[in-house]
C-alpha positions in Angstrom: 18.4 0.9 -1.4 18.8 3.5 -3.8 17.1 6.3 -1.8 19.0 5.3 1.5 22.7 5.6 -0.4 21.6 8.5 -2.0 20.4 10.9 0.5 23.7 10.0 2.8 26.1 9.8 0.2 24.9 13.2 -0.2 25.0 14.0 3.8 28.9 12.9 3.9 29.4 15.1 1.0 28.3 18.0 3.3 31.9 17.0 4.9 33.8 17.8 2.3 36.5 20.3 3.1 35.0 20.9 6.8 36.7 17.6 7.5 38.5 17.6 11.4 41.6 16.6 9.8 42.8 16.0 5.9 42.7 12.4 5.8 38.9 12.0 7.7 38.2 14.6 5.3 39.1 12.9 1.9 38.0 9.4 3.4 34.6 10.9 4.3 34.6 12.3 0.9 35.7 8.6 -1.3 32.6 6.9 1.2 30.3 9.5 -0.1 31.8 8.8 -3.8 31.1 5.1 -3.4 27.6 5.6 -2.1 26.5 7.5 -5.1 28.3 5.3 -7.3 26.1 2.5 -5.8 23.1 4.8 -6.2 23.5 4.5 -10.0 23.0 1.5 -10.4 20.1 0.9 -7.6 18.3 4.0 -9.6 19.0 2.5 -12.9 17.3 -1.2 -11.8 14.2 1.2 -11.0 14.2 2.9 -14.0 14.4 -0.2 -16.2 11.7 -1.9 -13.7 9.1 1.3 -13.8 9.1 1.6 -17.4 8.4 5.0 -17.6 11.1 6.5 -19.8 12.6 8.7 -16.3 16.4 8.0 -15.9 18.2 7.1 -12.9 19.4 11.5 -13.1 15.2 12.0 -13.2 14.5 9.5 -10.0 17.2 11.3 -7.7 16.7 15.2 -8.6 12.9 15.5 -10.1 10.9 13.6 -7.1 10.0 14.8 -4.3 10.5 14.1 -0.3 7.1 12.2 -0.4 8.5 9.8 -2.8 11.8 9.0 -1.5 11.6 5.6 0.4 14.9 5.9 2.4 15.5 5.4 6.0 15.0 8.6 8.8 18.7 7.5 10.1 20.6 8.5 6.9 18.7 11.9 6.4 19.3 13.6 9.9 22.0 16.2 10.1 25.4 15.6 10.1 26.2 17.2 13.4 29.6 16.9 14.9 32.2 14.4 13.7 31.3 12.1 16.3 27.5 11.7 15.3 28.3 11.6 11.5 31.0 8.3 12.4 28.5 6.5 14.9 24.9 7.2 12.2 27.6 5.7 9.5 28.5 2.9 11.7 25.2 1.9 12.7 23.9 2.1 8.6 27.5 0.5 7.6 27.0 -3.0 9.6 23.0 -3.1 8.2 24.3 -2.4 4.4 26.8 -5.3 4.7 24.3 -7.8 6.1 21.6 -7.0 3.7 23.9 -6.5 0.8 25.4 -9.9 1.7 21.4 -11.5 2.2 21.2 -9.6 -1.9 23.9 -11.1 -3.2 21.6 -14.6 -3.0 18.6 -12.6 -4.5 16.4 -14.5 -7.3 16.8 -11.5 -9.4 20.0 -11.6 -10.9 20.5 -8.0 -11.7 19.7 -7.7 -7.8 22.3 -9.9 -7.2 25.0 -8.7 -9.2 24.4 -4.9 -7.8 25.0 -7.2 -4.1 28.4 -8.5 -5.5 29.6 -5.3 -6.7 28.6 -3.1 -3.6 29.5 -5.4 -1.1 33.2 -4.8 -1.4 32.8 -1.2 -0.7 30.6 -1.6 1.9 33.2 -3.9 4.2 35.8 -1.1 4.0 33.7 1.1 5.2 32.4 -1.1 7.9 35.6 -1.1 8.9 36.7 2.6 8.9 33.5 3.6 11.0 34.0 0.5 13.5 37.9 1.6 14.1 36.4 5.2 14.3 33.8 4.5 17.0 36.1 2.5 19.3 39.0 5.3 18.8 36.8 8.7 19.7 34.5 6.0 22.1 37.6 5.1 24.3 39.5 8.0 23.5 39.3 11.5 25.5 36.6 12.4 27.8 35.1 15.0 25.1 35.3 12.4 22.6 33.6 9.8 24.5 30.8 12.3 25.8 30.5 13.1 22.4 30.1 9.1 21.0 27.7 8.6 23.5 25.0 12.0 22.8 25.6 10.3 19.3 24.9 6.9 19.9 21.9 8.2 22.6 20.4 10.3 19.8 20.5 7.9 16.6 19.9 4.5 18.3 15.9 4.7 18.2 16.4 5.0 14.0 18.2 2.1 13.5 15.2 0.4 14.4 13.3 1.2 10.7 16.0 -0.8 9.3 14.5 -4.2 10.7 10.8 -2.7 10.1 9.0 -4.5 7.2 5.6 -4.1 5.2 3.8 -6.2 2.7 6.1 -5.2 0.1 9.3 -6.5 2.4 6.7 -10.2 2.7 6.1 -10.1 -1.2 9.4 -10.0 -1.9 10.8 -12.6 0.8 8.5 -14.6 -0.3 10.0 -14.6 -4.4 13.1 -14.7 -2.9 14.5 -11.4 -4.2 15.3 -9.7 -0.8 15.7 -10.5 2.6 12.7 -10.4 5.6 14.1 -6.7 7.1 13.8 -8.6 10.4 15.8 -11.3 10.0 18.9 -9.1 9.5 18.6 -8.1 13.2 20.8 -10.6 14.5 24.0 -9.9 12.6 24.0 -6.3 13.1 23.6 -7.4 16.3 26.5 -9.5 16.2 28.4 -6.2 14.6 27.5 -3.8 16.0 27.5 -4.7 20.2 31.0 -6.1 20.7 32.3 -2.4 18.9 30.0 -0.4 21.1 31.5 -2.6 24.0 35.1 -2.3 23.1 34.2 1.7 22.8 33.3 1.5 26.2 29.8 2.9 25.3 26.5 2.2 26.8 23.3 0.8 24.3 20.4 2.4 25.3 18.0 1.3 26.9 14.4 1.0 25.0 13.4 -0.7 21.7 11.0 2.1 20.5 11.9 2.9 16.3 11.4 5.9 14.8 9.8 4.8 11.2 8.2 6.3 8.1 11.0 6.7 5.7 10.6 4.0 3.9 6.6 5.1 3.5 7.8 8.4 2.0 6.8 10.0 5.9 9.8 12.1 6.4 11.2 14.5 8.7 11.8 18.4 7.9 15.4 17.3 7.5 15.2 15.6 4.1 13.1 18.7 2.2 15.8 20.8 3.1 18.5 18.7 2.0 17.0 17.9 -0.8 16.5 22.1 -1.9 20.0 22.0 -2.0 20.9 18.6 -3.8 17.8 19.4 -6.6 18.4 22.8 -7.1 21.0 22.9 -10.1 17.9 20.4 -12.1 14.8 22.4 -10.7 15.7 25.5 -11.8 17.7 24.3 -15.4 16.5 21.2 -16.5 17.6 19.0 -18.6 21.2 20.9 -17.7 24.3 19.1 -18.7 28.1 19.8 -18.2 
């Protein structure tokens, strides 16, 4: 979780000041802000939990892209407007189902991460969703554009319903949800909006996957020689 809303809360931030207009541009900008907020406290449950004496600072800039267990979808490139809205619409309706399954985890800190996040994460549900159907059903550019977005990310939303025997072992305890079983609501999310955009689900169920193995593309070293560099090359910096 904290992998996923740390490598795109980084992505949006990419956006900001290259924004298409002022307002997409701060509200890009305030999503990324919430994402790494959220990242703080999913890195600081891993600290406490490894034991190791590495803070939630050490976990995000001194690992590197073999041990980051986020999703493929969230480190691809931003691309155009349109593909950054639909690749945050498609992550927005999984992070509210599965932050809504964690809110019911058996680990309370788990939980109380759930109830804080969630709030944040309907808002922006609801910004990408009125986004999609607005450039899907808008101009003919926009909606050629909506669909090469849609066409190009669908086959990575897939990894989000992949799980492993880590994803069984911790079904089974209760602490987080079977990845599979959160299918159906994005479902339920995510088709009506792509239907009201006027835009066509691909066909296929193929899934990229690896991401959550540490198998990443070449996307996610380079972003991360960016986001690490200020730590690699001063450590232990501070302001």
């Amino acid at each position: 979780m904290g992998d996923t809303t740390l490598v795109l809360g980084h992505r949006l931030s990419e956006w900001c000041g290259h924004g298409p207009v002022l307002e997409e541009d701060i509200g890009v900008a305030n999503i990324a802000l919430d994402l790494i907020g959220q990242t703080q406290f999913w890195l600081g449950l891993a600290r406490e939990i490894e034991g190791r004496g590495r803070s939630a600072d050490d976990l995000a800039f001194l690992r590197d892209v073999w041990d980051f267990r986020n999703v493929l979808l969230v480190e691809l490139p931003n691309g155009d407007f349109g593909q950054t809205i639909m690749r945050q619409f498609l992550f927005d309706a999984w992070h509210v189902a599965m932050l809504r399954a964690l809110t019911s985890s058996s680990e309370p800190r788990v939980a109380e991460i759930a109830v804080k996040a969630i709030k944040e994460a309907h808002y922006h549900l609801e910004k990408s969703a009125d986004l999609v159907v607005r450039l899907g059903d808008g101009t003919e550019e926009s909606h050629r554009r909506m669909q090469a977005a849609l066409d190009i990310l669908w086959p990575y939303a897939g990894e989000f319903f992949l799980g492993d025997a880590t994803d069984a072992v911790l079904a089974e305890a209760g602490i987080a949800p079977d990845p599979a079983s959160l299918r159906s609501a994005w479902d339920a999310t995510v088709l009506p909006v792509l239907a009201e955009a006027t835009l066509a689900v691909p066909a296929g169920t193929f899934a990229q996957k690896g991401g959550r193995r540490g198998i990443h593309t070449e996307h996610l070293g380079r972003m991360l020689a960016e986001m690490q560099f200020l730590q690699r090359a001063y450590p232990g910096a501070t302001w």
